[in-house]
C-alpha positions as CSV (number, residue, x, y, z in Angstrom):
1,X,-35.2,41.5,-62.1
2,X,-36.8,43.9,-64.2
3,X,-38.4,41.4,-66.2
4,X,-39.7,39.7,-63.1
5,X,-41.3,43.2,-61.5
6,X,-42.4,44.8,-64.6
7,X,-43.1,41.5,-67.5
8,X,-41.4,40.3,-70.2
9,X,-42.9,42.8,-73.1
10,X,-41.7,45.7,-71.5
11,X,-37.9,44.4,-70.7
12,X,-35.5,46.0,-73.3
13,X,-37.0,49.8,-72.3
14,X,-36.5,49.1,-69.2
15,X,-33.4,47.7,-69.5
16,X,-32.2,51.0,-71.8
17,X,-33.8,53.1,-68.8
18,X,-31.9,51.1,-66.2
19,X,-28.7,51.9,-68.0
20,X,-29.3,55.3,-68.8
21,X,-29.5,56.8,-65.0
22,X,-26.6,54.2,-64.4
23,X,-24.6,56.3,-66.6
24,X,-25.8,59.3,-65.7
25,X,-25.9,58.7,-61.7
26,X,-22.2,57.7,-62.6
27,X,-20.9,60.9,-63.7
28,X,-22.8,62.6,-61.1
29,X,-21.9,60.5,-58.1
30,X,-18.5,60.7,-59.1
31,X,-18.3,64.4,-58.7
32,X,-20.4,64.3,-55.6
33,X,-18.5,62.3,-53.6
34,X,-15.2,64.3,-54.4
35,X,-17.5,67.2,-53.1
36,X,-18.3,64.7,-49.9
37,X,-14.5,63.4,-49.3
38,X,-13.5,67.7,-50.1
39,X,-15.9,68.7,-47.0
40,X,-16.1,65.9,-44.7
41,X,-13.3,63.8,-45.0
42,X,-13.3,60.3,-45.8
43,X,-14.9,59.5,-42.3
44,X,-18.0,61.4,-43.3
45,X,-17.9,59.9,-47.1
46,X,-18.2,56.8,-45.3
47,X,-21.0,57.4,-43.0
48,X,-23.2,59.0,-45.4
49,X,-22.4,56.2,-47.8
50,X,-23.4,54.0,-45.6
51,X,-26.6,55.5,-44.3
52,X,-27.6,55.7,-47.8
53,X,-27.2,51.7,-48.2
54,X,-29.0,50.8,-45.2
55,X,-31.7,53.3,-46.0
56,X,-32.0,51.6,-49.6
57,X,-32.0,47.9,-48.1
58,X,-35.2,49.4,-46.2
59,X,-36.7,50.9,-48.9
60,X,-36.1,47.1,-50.6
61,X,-38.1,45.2,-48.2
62,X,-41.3,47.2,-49.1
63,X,-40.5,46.3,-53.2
64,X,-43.8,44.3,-54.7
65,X,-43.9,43.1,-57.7
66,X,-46.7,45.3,-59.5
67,X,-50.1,43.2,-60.0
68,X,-49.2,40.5,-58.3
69,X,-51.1,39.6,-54.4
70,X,-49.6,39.8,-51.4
71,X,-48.4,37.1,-49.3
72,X,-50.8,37.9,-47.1
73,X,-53.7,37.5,-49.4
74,X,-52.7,34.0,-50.7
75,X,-54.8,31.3,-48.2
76,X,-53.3,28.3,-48.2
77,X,-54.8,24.9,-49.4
78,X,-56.4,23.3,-45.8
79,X,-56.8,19.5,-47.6
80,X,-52.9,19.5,-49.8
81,X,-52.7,16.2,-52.0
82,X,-51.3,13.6,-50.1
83,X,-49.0,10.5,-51.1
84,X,-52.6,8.0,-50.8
85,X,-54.5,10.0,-52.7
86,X,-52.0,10.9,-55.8
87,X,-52.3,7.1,-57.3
């Protein structure tokens, strides 16, 4: 997906950036959810781990490609090709 959003000359620094924080948000998230499941219980893990998924699926319907238009801004063709044309 990375090469898709960002192009294919940039792809193997984003790919060591991608799994750099994955390493690094794993050590940390680790720790912080013992903190979570140490204060709230695993009822409250879950809730908040769950808030936070639904608040990144948000967050995901606003993702656009960088440079590339809208779907909005593309106009579709009002005469398309048809079959008695093509031969």
């Amino acid at each position: 997906m990375t090469a898709d959003y960002f192009g294919e000359n940039n792809n193997a620094s984003n790919y060591g950036l991608v799994y750099s924080s994955k390493l690094i948000s794993g050590l940390v998230g680790s720790g912080m959810g013992a903190v979570v499941v140490g204060a709230w219980d695993y009822h409250g893990a879950f809730v908040l781990a769950g808030s936070i998924g639904l608040a990144s699926a948000v967050l995901a319907l606003f993702l656009k490609a960088p440079g590339r238009p809208t779907a909005r801004g593309i106009v579709p063709n009002p005469h398309p090709l048809g079959e008695e044309m093509a031969s």
